[in-house]
C-alpha positions as a Markdown table, in Angstrom:
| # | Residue | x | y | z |
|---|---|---|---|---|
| 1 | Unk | -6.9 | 21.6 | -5.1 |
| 2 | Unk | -4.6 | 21.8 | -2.0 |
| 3 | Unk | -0.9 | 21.8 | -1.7 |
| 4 | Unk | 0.8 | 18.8 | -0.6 |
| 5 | Unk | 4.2 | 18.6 | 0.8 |
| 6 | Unk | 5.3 | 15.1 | 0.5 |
| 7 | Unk | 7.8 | 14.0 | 2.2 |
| 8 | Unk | 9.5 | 10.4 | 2.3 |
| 9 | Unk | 10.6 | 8.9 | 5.3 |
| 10 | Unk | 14.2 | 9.5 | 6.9 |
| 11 | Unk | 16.5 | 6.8 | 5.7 |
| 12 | Unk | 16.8 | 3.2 | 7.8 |
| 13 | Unk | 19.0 | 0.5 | 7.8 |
| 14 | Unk | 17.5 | -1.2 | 5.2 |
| 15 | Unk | 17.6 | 1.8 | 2.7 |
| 16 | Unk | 21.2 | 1.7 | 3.3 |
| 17 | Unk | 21.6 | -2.0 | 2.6 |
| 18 | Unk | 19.4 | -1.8 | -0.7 |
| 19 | Unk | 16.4 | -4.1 | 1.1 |
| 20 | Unk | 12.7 | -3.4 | 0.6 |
| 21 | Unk | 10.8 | -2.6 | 3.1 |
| 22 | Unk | 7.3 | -2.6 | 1.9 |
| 23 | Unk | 5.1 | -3.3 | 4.9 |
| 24 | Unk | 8.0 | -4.1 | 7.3 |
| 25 | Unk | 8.1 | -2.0 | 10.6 |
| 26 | Unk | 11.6 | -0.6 | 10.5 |
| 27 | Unk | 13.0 | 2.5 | 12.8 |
| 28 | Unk | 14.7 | 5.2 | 11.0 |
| 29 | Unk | 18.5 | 5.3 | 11.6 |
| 30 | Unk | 21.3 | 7.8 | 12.6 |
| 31 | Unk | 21.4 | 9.4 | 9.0 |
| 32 | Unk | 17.5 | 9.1 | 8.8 |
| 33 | Unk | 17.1 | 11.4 | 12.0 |
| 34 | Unk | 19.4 | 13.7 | 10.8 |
| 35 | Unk | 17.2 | 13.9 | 7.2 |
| 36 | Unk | 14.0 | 14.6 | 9.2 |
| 37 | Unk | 15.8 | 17.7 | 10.8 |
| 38 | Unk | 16.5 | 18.9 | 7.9 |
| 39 | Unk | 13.8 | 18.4 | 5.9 |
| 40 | Unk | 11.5 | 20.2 | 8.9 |
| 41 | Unk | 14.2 | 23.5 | 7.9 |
| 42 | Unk | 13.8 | 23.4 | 4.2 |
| 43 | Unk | 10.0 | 22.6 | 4.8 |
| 44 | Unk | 9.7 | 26.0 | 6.8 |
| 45 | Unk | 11.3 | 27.9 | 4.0 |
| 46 | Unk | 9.1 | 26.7 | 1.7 |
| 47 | Unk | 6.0 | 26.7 | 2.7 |
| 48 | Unk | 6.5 | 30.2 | 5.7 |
| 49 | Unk | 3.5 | 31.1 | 7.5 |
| 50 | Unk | 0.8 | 28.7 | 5.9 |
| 51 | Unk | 2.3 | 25.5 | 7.7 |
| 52 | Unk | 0.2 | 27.0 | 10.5 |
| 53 | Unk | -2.9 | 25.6 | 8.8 |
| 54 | Unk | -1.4 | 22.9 | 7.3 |
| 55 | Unk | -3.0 | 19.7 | 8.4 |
| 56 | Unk | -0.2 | 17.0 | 9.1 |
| 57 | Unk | -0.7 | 13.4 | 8.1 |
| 58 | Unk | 1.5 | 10.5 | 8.5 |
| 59 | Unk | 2.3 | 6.7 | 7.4 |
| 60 | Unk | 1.1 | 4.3 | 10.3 |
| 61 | Unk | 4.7 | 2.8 | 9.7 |
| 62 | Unk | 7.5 | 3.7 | 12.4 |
| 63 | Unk | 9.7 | 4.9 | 10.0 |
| 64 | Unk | 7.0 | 7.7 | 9.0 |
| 65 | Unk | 5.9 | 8.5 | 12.3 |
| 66 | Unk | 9.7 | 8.9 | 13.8 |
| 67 | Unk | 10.4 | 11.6 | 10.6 |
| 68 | Unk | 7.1 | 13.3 | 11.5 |
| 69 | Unk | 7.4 | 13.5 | 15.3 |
| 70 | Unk | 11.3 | 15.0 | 14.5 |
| 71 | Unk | 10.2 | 17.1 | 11.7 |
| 72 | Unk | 7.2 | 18.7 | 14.0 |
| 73 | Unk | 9.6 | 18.9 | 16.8 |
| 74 | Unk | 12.1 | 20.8 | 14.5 |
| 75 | Unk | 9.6 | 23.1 | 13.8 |
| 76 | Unk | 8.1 | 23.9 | 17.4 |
| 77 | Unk | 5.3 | 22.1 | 16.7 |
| 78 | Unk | 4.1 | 19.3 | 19.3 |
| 79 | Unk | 5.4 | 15.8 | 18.0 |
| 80 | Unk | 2.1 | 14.2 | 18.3 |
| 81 | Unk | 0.1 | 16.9 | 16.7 |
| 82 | Unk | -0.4 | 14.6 | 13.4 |
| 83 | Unk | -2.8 | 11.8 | 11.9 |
| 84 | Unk | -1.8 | 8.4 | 10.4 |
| 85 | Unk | -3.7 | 7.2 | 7.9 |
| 86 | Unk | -3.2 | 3.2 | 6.8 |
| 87 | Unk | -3.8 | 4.3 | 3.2 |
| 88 | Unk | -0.5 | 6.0 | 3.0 |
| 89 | Unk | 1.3 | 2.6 | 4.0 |
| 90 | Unk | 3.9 | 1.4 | 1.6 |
| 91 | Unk | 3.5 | -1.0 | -1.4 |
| 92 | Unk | 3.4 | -4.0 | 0.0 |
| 93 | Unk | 6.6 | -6.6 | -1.7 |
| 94 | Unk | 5.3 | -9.8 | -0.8 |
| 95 | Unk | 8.1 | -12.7 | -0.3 |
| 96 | Unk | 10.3 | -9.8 | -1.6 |
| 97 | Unk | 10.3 | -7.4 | 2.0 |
| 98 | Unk | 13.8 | -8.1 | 3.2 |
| 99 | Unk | 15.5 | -8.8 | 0.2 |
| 100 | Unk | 17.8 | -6.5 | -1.9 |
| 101 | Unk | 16.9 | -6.6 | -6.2 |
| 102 | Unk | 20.6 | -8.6 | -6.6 |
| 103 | Unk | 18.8 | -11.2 | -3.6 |
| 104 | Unk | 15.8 | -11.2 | -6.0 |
| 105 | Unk | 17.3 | -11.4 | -9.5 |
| 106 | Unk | 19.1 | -15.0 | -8.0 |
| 107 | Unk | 16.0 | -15.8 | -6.3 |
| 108 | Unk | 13.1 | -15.4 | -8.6 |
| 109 | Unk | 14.5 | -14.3 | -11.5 |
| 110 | Unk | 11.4 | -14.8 | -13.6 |
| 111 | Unk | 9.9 | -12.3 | -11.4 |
| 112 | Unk | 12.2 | -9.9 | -11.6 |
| 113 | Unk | 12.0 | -10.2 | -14.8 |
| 114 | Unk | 8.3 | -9.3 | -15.0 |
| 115 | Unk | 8.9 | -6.8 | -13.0 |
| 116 | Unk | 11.7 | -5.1 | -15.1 |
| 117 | Unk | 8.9 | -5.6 | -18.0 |
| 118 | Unk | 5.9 | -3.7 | -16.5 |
| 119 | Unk | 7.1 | -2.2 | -13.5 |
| 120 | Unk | 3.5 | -0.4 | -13.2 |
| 121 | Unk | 1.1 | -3.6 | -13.2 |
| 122 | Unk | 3.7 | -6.5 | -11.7 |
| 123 | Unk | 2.5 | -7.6 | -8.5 |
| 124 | Unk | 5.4 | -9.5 | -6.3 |
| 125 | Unk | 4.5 | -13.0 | -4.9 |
| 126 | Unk | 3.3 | -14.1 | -1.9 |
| 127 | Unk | 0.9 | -12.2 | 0.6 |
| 128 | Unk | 0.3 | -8.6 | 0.8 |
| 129 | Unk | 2.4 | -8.4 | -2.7 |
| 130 | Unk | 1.1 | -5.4 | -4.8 |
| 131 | Unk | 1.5 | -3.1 | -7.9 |
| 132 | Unk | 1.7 | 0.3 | -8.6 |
| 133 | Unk | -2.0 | 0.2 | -10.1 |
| 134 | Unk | -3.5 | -1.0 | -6.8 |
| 135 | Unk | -1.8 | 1.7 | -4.9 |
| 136 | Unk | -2.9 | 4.1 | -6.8 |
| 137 | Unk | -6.1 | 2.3 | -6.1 |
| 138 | Unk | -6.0 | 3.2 | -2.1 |
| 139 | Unk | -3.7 | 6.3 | -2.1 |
| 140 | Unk | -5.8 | 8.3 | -5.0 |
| 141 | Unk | -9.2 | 8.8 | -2.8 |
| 142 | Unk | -6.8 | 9.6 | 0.7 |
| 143 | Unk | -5.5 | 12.3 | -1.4 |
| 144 | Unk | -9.0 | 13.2 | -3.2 |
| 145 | Unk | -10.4 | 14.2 | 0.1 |
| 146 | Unk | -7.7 | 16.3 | 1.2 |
| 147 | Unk | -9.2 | 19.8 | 2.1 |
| 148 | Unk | -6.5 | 21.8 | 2.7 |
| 149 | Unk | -3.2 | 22.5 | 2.5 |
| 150 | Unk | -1.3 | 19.4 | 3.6 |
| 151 | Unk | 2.1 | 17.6 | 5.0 |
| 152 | Unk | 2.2 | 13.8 | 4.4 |
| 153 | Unk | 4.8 | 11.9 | 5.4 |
| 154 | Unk | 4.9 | 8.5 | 4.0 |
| 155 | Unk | 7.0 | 6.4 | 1.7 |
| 156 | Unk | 9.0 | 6.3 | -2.4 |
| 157 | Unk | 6.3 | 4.3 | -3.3 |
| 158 | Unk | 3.5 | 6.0 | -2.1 |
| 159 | Unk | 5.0 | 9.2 | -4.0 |
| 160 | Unk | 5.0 | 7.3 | -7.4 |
| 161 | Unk | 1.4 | 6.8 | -7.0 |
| 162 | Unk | 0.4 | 10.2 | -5.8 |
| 163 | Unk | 1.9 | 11.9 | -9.1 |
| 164 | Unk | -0.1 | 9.5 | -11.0 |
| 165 | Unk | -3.2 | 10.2 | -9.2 |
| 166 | Unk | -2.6 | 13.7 | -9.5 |
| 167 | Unk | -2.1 | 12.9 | -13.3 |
| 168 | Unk | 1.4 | 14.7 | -13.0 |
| 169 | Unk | 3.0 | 11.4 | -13.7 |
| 170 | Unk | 2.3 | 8.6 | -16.4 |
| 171 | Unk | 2.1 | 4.7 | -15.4 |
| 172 | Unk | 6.1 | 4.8 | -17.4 |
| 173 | Unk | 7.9 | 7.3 | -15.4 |
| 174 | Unk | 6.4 | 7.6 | -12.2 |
| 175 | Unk | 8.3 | 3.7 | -11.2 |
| 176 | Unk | 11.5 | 5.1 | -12.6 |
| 177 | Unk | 11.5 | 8.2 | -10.6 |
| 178 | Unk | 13.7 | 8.0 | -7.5 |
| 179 | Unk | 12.0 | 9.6 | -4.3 |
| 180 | Unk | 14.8 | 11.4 | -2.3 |
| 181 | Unk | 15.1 | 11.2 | 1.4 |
| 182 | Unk | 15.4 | 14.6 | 3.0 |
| 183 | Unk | 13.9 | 16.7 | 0.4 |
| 184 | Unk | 10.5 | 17.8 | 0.0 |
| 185 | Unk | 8.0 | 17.3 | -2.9 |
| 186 | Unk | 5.6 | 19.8 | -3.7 |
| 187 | Unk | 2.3 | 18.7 | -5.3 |
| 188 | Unk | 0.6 | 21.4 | -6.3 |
| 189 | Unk | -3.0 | 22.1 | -9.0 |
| 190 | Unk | -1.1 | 22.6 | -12.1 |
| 191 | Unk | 2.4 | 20.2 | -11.3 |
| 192 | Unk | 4.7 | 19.2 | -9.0 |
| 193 | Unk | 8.5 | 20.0 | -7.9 |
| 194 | Unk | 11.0 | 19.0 | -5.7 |
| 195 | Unk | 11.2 | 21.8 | -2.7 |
């Protein structure tokens, strides 16, 4: 198996405010920018002279692309030197996207409350709603076919279901597990570890 540095997107607006995103085509903010710089030095440090055969892949999502083009401009890579690939796109919230959890708990608080109960299986309402399970479903064979070692930038979510892919993660703590902006996660053969 390859190494994978994931890396989540730099933070938006709606990070800040608490909103999901899911499949929604937000830009990365002030803060977000700054993250994606910084990640591109700590990313150097880490993984030295191999990020030269490093294959970079990316989120089709604005958010990802923006912290890639920075993160390869940081590093004196061209920006547009990268794939996207649509399997790395966010879990999709349904009638959720746009809302914060305290807009949700008043809105549909017996989904919420599923939620809360299975956070791996609960699929949100409304189109394009979907669980942890069914990501796994689309982000496991992306990540099979990885040949060598690799920089992904995509999303929290998407993270959750690569360590269970992996099987570095079970279905109980990988939806608990908060996926930092700005740092790096290194998925490696025998584990994983933040960078």
């Amino acid at each position: 198996m390859v190494t994978i540095y994931f890396i989540r997107h730099g933070q938006t607006d709606w990070n800040a405010e608490g909103r999901l995103q899911g499949g929604r085509d937000t830009d990365l903010n002030a803060q977000g920018e700054a993250q994606a710089v910084a990640v591109a030095e700590r990313l150097a440090k880490l993984a030295g002279s191999t990020l030269a055969q490093a294959q970079f892949v990316a989120s089709p999502l604005k958010r990802t692309r923006r912290t890639m083009e920075i993160l390869r401009t940081t590093l004196g890579l061209s920006a547009d030197g990268y794939g996207t690939d649509p399997r790395l796109r966010e879990i999709g919230f349904g009638n959720w996207e746009g809302s914060t959890w305290a807009e949700i708990r008043r809105r549909d608080p017996a989904g919420a409350a599923g939620r809360d109960r299975d956070r791996w299986h609960h699929r949100p309402p409304g189109h394009g709603g979907e669980s942890y399970a069914a990501l796994v479903e689309r982000v496991g064979p992306m990540l099979a076919g990885l040949q060598r070692d690799t920089v992904v930038v995509a999303h929290g979510g998407v993270a959750r279901a690569a360590l269970v892919a992996l099987g570095h993660l079970d279905i109980y703590a990988a939806p608990r597990l908060g996926i930092r902006q700005g740092e790096v996660l290194v998925l490696e053969p025998d584990g994983w570890r933040w960078g």
